[in-house]
C-alpha positions as CSV (number, residue, x, y, z in Angstrom):
1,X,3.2,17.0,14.3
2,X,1.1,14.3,13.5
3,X,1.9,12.3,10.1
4,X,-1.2,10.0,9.0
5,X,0.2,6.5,7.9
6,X,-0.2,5.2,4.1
7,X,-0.9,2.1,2.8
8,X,1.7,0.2,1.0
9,X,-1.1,-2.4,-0.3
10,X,-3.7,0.3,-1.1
11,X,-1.9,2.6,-2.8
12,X,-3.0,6.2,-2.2
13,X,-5.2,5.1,0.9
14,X,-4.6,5.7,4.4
15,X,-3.3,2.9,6.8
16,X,-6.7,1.8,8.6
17,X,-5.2,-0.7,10.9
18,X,-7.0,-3.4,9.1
19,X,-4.4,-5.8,10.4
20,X,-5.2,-6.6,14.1
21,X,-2.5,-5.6,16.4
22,X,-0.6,-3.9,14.0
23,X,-0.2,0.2,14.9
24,X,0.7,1.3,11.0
25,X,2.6,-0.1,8.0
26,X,5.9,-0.8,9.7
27,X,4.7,-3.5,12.4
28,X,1.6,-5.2,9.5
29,X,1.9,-8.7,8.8
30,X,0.2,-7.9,5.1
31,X,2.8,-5.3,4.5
32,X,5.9,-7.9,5.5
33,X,4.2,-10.9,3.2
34,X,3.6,-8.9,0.6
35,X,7.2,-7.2,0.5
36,X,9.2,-11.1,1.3
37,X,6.8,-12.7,-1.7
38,X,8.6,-11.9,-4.6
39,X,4.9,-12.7,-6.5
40,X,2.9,-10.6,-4.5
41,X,5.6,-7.7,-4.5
42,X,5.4,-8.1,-8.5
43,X,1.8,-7.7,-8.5
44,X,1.6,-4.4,-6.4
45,X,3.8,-2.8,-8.5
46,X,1.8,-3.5,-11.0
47,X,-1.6,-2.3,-9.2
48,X,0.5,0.8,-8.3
49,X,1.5,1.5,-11.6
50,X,-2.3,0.9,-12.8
51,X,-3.4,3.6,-10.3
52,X,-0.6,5.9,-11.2
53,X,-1.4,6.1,-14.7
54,X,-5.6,5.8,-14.0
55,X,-5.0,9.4,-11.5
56,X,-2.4,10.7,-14.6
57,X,-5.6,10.0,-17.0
58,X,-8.2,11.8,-14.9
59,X,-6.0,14.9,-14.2
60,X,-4.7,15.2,-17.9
């Protein structure tokens, strides 16, 4: 069974390998800075929470 990876940065979006050398999420340099900077961890969860409540908006 094949799984298709998601992005941790782009919320909703498929991993796309953007990262050369990487082969999904769990080996992407992006992924690890962004999770070990407690800065740019603060601000995904903010984009996250921005596209949660934009897709609860459109579907409500």
């Amino acid at each position: 069974m094949h799984v298709d990876a998601k992005c941790p940065i782009r919320f909703g979006e498929p991993c796309s390998l953007c990262v050369p050398g990487a082969h999904g999420p769990q080996d992407c340099q992006l992924v690890a800075l962004v999770r070990e900077d407690p800065d740019l961890a603060e601000l995904r969860a903010e984009m996250i929470a921005r596209k949660k409540a934009e897709k609860a908006q459109s579907a409500g």
